[in-house]
C-alpha positions, 0 to 999 in steps of 0.5 A, a space after each residue: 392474309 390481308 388486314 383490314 385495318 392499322 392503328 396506331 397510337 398517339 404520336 406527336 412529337 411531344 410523345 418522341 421522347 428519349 429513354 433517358 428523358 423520362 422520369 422515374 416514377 419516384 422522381 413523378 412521385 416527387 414532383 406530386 409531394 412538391 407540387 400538390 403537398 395538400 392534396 390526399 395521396 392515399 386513404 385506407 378506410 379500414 386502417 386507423 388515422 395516426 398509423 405510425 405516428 402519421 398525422 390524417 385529415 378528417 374524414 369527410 362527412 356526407 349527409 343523406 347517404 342512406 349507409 351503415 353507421 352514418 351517424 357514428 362513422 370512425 375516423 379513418 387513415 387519410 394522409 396528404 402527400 406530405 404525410 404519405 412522404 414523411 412515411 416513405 422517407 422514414 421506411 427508407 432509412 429503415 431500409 437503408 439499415 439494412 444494408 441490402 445492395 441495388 438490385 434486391 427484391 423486395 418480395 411482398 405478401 400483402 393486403 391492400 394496406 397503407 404499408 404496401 404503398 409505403 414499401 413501393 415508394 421506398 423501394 422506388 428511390 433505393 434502386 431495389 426491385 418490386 415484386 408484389 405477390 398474392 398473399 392468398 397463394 402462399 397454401 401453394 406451395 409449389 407455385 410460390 416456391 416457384 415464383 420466389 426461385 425465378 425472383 432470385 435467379 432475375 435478380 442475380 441470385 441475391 437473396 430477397 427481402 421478404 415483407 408479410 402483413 401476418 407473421 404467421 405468414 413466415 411459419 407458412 411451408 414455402 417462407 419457412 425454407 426460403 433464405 432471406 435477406 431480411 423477413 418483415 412482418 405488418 401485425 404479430 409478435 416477433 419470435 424470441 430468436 428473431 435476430 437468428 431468424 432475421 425477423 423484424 418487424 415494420 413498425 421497428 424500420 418505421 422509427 428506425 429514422 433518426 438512428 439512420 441519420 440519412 442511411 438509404 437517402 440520395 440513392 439511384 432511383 429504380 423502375 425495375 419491377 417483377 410482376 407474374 401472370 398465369 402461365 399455359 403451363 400451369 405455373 406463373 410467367 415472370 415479366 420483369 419491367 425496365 426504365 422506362 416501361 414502367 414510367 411510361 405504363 403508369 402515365 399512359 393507364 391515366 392518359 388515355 382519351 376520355 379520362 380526363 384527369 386531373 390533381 386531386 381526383 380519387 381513384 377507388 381501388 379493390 383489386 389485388 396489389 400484385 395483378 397489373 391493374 391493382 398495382 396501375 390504379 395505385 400508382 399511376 394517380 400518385 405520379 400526377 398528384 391525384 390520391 388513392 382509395 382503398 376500401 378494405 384489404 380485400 373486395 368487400 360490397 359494403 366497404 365498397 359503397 360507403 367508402 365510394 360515397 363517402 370519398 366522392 371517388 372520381 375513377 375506379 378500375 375493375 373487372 367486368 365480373 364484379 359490376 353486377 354485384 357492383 351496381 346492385 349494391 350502390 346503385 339506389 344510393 350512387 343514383 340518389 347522391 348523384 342526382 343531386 351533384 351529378 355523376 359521381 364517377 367520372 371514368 372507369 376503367 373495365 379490364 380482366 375480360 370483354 364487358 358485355 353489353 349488360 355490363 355496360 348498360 349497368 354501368 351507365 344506366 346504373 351507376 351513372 359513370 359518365 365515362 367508360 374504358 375497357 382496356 384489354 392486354 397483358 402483362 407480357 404483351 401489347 395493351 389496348 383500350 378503347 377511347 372513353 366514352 358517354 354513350 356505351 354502345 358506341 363500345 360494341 358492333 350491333 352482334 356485341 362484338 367489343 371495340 378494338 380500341 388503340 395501342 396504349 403504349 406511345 408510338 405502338 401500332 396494332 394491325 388488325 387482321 381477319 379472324 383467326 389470322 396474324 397476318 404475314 409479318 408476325 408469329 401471334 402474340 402471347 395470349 390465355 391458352 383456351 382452356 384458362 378458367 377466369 373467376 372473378 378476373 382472376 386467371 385459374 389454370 385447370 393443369 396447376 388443379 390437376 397435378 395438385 389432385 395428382 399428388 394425392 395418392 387417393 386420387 392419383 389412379 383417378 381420371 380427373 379433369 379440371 374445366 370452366 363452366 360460365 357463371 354469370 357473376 364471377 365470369 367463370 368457375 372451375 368444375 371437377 368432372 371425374 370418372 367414378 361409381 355413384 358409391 364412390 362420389 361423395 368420397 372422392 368429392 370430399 377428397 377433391 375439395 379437401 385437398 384443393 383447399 389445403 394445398 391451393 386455397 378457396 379460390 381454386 375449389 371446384 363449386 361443383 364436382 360431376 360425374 363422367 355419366 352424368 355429362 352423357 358421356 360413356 367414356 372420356 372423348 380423347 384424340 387419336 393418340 388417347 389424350 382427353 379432349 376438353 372442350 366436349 367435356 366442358 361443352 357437356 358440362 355448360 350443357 347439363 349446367 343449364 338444364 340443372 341447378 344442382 343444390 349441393 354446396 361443397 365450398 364452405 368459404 364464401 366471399 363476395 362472389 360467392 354470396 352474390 352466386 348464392 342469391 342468384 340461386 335462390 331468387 330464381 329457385 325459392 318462391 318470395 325471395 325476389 327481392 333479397 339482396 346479396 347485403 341482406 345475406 351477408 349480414 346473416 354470420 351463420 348458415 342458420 341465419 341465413 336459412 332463417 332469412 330465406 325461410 321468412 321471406 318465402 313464408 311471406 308470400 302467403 299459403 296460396 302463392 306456396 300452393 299455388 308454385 313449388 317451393 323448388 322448380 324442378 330441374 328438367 322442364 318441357 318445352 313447348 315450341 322450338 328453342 329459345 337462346 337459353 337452349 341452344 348452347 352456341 348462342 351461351 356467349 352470343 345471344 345476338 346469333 339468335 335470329 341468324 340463327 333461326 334464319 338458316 335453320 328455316 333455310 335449310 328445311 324449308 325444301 322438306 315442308 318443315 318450319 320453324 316450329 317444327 323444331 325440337 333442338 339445335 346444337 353445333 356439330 363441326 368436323 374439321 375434315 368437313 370444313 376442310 373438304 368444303 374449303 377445299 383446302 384439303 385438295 392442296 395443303 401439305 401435312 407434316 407430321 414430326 416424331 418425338 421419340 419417347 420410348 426405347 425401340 423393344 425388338 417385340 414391339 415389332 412383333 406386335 403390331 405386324 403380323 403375318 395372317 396367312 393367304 386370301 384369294 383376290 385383291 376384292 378380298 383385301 379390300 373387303 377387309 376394310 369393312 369387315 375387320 377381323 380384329 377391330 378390337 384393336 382400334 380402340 383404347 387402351 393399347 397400341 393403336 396401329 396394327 398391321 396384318 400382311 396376307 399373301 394375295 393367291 390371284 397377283 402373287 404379290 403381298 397385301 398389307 392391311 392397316 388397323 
C-alpha cells in the first residue's frame, strides 16, 4: 500500500544532539532555580501559604472578576523557584535518611498537591524512579496489585517507597499486604506501632534537614520513570522511560510551533498527576523557568475559574470532553477580563481525544485562547501534534476529519498511509483496542468491568456485557447490558452498581444498566464459534439511547461531569430551566435542594407555558418527512456525512420513482462477504485458519459429530439436503456446531457426506 504522504519533525542540526548532551531534567530544574529564582514555580490554590514552613508570595488581586468570595479571597500556597527548591532540598535529605539504594521506586498516590511536585524533584536529583499512580483506583484491588508487582519486578525486585496523601490509604486491601521500604502518608496520625509498620509521616522527611547534614545531596541524577496506561488486556501497560526520553519529552510538549513560551508563563493544570498529560503540563514549565497552577486536588468548575482569572494563566492542557463544561463556566467571565487585556490564555493544549469542530469553535469563540494544539499518541508509542494556530479550522478538512500534525519527538517521521492500511515497512503501531471506553479522557476497559461482575457469585451465571454509549460531555461512558426478566432487574441492577463501586470505584459504574430485550435484541449476536459480538450490542444501545432518555439514576457519586450530564438532561427534558447552569446545581449540597431548584425554575415559567408543554417529553416521537442527522446513527460520529448521504440514497431509488421524501428510515448494514465479493478479493485471497487445541480428544466425540444415516437414492437427493436439513437444530447455540451425516448414494454406489 502506497502513502500519501512523510512527515517529519524538526530537524536542524542544533536538534542532532547526543544522548550524553542532554540535560537531566533535574539539572533543567536547576538552571530554572538559577536563572529565574523570583519567578513563580508552583501555586496551589487549595493549599495554605506557609506549607511546611515555606515562605509564599502574596496572592494577586484582580478586580471586576464577577467570582465567589472577590472581597474576601484567602491567602494561598504561591512559592518561587527559590522557595519550591529550599522544599526540594529539604525532602531530599529526609530521603537521603533512608537509606534507600539508586533504583527504588517511589510509588505515589496522590492529589495534585504541592507534596507530589516536592517528591518529583527530590526523586529526580537521587537516582530513584518515579512511578505516580491513581489514587481513586486503590478500590481495585487487582489492578493495583497488578501495577505495584510490575514496579518491583522493573525495578529489580526491590522494595518500593510507597507515599499517600491520606493515611488511610495504607490500611486499603492492596497497600496493607505490600511490603515497602518506606510508607509515607501526607495528612492522618501515625499508627502507635508506626516504627513496626515502617510508617512515617512527610512533614517528619521535611524537618529531618538539619539531622541529615547533607544525607542524599550530590547523588547521580535520574530520568527513570514508570508510567501505566490502559492495556487491550483490561489490565494497565507498564512503560518505563529513560534518559533522555524523558528530557526530550518535557522540552518538546512546550517546543512545539505556536506556543510561544516563555519564563514566567503559568501553566493551569487539572489532570490527574499519574496520566501523561497531567505529569507533562507539571513538569515541562519548570525545566524552562515558567510555573505551574493547581486549582484544586482534583477537577472542579469553580475552583477552576477563579483561579484561571485570578493567576492570569498563560497555557493549559485538557481534554476535549471537559471544554464544554469549561467554556460554560468561564466563558462570560474570560470574555469580559480579556476584552479588557486581551486573550488570557495563550496556547492550549487538546489531547485524550480528537476535539470536534464544536470543541474548537468554543474554544476560541468562547474562551478567546489565541492558540490552539491538539497533541495525539500515546505513552507507549509515537506522539504528534498539530502546529498551533489562531484560526481553528485550518485543524479539520471540510468532512471534520482532524489535522494529522507532526512527530513530536526530534528527528521522528510519520508515514501516512490510505485508510485502513500501515504501509509496506511496519507492523501497526499500539493503538486503543476498539471496544476501549474513554469517559472524561480517562480510558475504561469493558474486560476489567466484566471480571470484576464475574467474581461476584450473584452474577457470575449471568451474561453481562460491558459497552460505550456516547455522551456529549464526558465523551464516552460505560453501559451494562444484561440478559435477565424484568422481575429480576432492579435486583441485579442494584448488584452490578454495588459491586462496580465497591471493588473499582465510581468512575467505572454503568450510568445505565439495560436489558437484552430492550435493544430488540432476542438473544446475544455471537460469531461462528458462540463469542458475543460488541459492536451490534453497543450499536443497539446508542440506537435506543437516542431515541430515549431513561430517567432512572443509579450512580449516587457525582463529579463535575456527571453534574454537567445532569443539567444537559433537564434543560432539554423540564420546560423553564434553559438557562441553569451546571454552577447553579453544584452549589445545591443535597438532592432535595437540587429538585427544589428545578422545581422554582419550571414553576417560573407560568401556568400557560406547563399547559401549553409537558412537564416531561415523551420518550418516542413521530416523525414528520424523512430523517434528520439525529436519525440515522451512521451520521452519530460524522454529521458532515449528511448531504453525501441523502445524495446517494436519492441515487439509488430514483429508477423506482421514489424521492427523498419518500423515505421512512436509513441505517447501515455491511456484510464483509458483500464488500469482499465486490472487490473481488474474494476470487484471489488465500485464508489460513490455525487451530489451538484446547481440549483433550474423547473417542465419543467423534461419535458425535459423525454419524452414518442410512441410503438415499440419487446425487439430486443429497443435495436437496442442503435446503431441507433433516436436523437443523444442530447449527445453532448451545452445542457442537459441526456435524457431519454420511449417507450411501444407491444411483453411483459411492459415499455422500453432508455438513451441518
Amino acid at each position: 500500500m502506497n502513502s500519501s504522504s512523510l512527515l517529519r519533525s524538526d530537524d536542524t542540526p542544533a536538534n542532532k544532539l547526543s544522548p550524553r548532551d542532554h540535560l537531566y531534567t533535574a539539572e533543567l530544574f536547576t538552571r530554572s532555580v538559577t536563572n529565574w529564582p523570583g519567578n513563580i514555580a508552583l501555586v496551589c490554590a487549595h493549599q495554605a501559604p506557609d506549607l511546611y514552613g515555606i515562605p509564599s508570595e502574596p496572592t494577586p488581586e484582580v478586580e471586576g472578576q464577577g467570582g465567589e468570595g472577590e472581597s474576601e479571597r484567602l491567602p494561598y500556597l504561591r512559592w518561587t523557584f527559590r522557595s519550591l527548591n529550599s522544599g526540594v532540598e529539604r525532602l531530599r535529605g529526609g530521603l537521603g535518611l533512608l537509606g534507600a539504594p539508586p533504583g527504588t521506586a517511589v510509588v505515589t498516590f496522590m492529589p495534585n498537591c504541592a507534596e507530589f511536585v516536592l517528591t518529583w524533584w527530590a526523586a529526580r536529583g537521587m537516582g530513584l524512579v518515579m512511578a505516580p499512580l491513581n489514587p481513586r483506583s486503590l478500590s481495585n484491588k487487582d489492578e493495583v496489585e497488578h501495577q505495584l508487582a510490575t514496579i518491583v519486578k522493573g525495578t529489580c525486585g526491590r522494595k518500593p517507597i510507597i507515599m499517600v496523601f491520606e493515611r488511610e490509604l495504607l490500611l486499603s486491601e492492596p497497600l496493607k499486604s505490600t511490603p515497602g521500604f518506606a510508607k509515607i502518608f501526607v495528612s492522618g496520625q501515625a499508627a502507635a506501632q508506626a516504627p513496626e509498620r515502617n510508617e512515617l509521616s512527610f512533614e517528619r522527611l521535611m524537618s529531618a534537614k538539619t539531622a541529615a547534614n547533607g544525607v542524599g545531596q550530590g547523588l547521580q541524577p535520574t530520568d527513570d520513570e514508570i508510567l501505566f496506561t490502559s492495556g487491550s488486556t483490561s489490565r494497565p501497560k507498564a512503560i518505563k522511560m529513560e534518559h533522555p526520553t524523558l528530557s526530550l519529552g518535557m522540552k518538546d510538549f512546550a517546543d512545539s510551533p505556536g506556543c510561544d513560551r516563555a519564563p514566567g508563563d503559568l501553566w493551569l493544570s487539572f489532570m490527574p498527576n499519574n496520566h501523561g498529560m497531567g505529569r507533562s503540563a507539571v513538569t515541562s514549565p519548570m525545566c524552562s523557568g515558567g510555573g505551574v497552577v493547581y486549582p484544586g486536588f482534583y477537577f472542579n468548575v469553580a475552583q477552576v475559574v477563579d483561579v484561571l482569572l485570578t493567576e492570569a494563566c498563560t497555557h493549559a492542557a485538557l481534554v476535549p470532553s471537559l471544554i464544554r463544561l469549561l467554556g460554560e463556566a468561564v466563558g462570560p467571565r474570560l470574555k469580559q477580563t480579556a476584552r479588557a487585556g486581551g486573550s488570557l490564555l495563550r496556547s492550549l493544549y487538546l489531547s485524550g481525544a480528537p476535539p470536534t469542530p464544536a470543541d474548537l469553535e468554543i474554544c476560541s469563540a468562547v474562551l478567546g485562547v489565541r492558540s490552539i494544539t491538539s497533541v495525539y499518541g500515546m505513552t507507549e508509542g509515537a506522539e504528534a501534534n498539530t502546529a498551533g494556530c489562531t484560526d481553528w479550522y485550518k485543524l479539520v478538512n471540510d468532512k471534520g476529519m482532524l489535522s494529522v500534525g507532526r512527530p513530536r519527538s526530534r528527528g521522528a517521521s510519520l508515514k501516512v498511509c490510505s485508510p485502513g492500511a500501515t504501509g509496506p515497512d511496519r507492523p501497526p503501531l499500539p493503538i486503543e483496542t476498539p471496544d476501549m471506553i474513554i469517559r472524561g479522557g480517562e480510558n475504561i476497559a469493558p474486560a476489567a468491568i466484566e471480571s470484576r461482575l464475574a467474581e461476584n457469585p450473584n452474577l457470575s451465571r449471568l451474561a453481562i456485557q460491558i459497552v460505550g454509549a456516547p455522551d456529549p460531555i464526558a465523551g464516552q461512558v460505560p453501559v451494562a447490558v444484561i440478559e435477565a426478566s424484568a422481575e429480576r432487574l432492579k435486583l441485579v441492577a442494584k448488584e452490578i452498581h454495588d459491586t462496580v463501586l465497591a471493588k473499582m470505584g465510581p468512575m467505572f459504574v454503568p450510568t445505565q444498566i439495560l436489558p437484552l430485550q430492550e435493544l430488540g435484541l432476542a438473544t446475544w449476536p455471537r460469531t461462528t464459534t458462540g463469542k458475543i459480538k460488541k459492536p451490534p450490542v453497543a450499536d443497539a444501545v446508542e440506537k435506543l439511547l437516542r431515541q430515549q432518555e431513561d430517567s432512572e439514576s443509579r450512580n449516587d457519586f457525582a463529579d463535575s461531569l456527571t453534574i454537567a450530564r445532569v443539567v444537559r438532561r433537564i434543560r432539554r427534558q423540564i420546560p423553564g430551566c434553559a438557562s441553569l447552569s451546571a454552577q447553579e446545581l453544584m452549589r445545591a449540597e443535597t438532592i432535595m435542594e437540587q429538585s427544589e431548584l428545578v422545581a422554582r425554575l419550571a414553576d417560573a415559567r407560568g401556568e400557560a407555558g406547563r399547559e401549553s408543554e409537558p412537564l416531561f417529553r415523551p420518550t418516542h416521537v413521530e416523525r414528520d418527512g424523512p430523517p434528520g442527522v439525529d436519525d440515522m446513527v451512521h451520521l452519530t460520529e460524522h454529521p458532515n456525512l449528511l448531504n453525501e448521504t441523502k445524495d446517494l440514497v436519492i441515487e439509488t431509488i430514483r429508477k423506482d420513482g421514489f424521492g427523498w421524501n419518500d423515505v421512512e428510515d436509513i441505517f447501515p448494514a455491511q456484510s464483509c462477504v458483500s464488500e469482499l465479493g465486490r472487490s473481488r478479493v474474494i476470487d484471489s485471497a488465500k485464508f489460513h485458519f490455525v487451530d489451538l487445541m484446547t481440549a483433550e480428544r474423547d473417542p465419543e466425540l467423534f461419535d458425535h459429530v459423525v454419524e452414518i444415516k442410512g441410503t438415499i437414492n440419487t446425487v439430486d437427493d443429497l443435495q436437496m439436503l442442503a435446503i431441507n436439513c433433516p436436523e437443523p437444530q444442530r447449527g445453532v447455540l448451545p452445542g457442537n456446531l459441526f456435524r457431519a451425516l454420511i449417507y450411501e448414494v444407491e444411483e453411483t454406489g459411492t459415499v455422500g457426506l453432508f455438513y451441518i
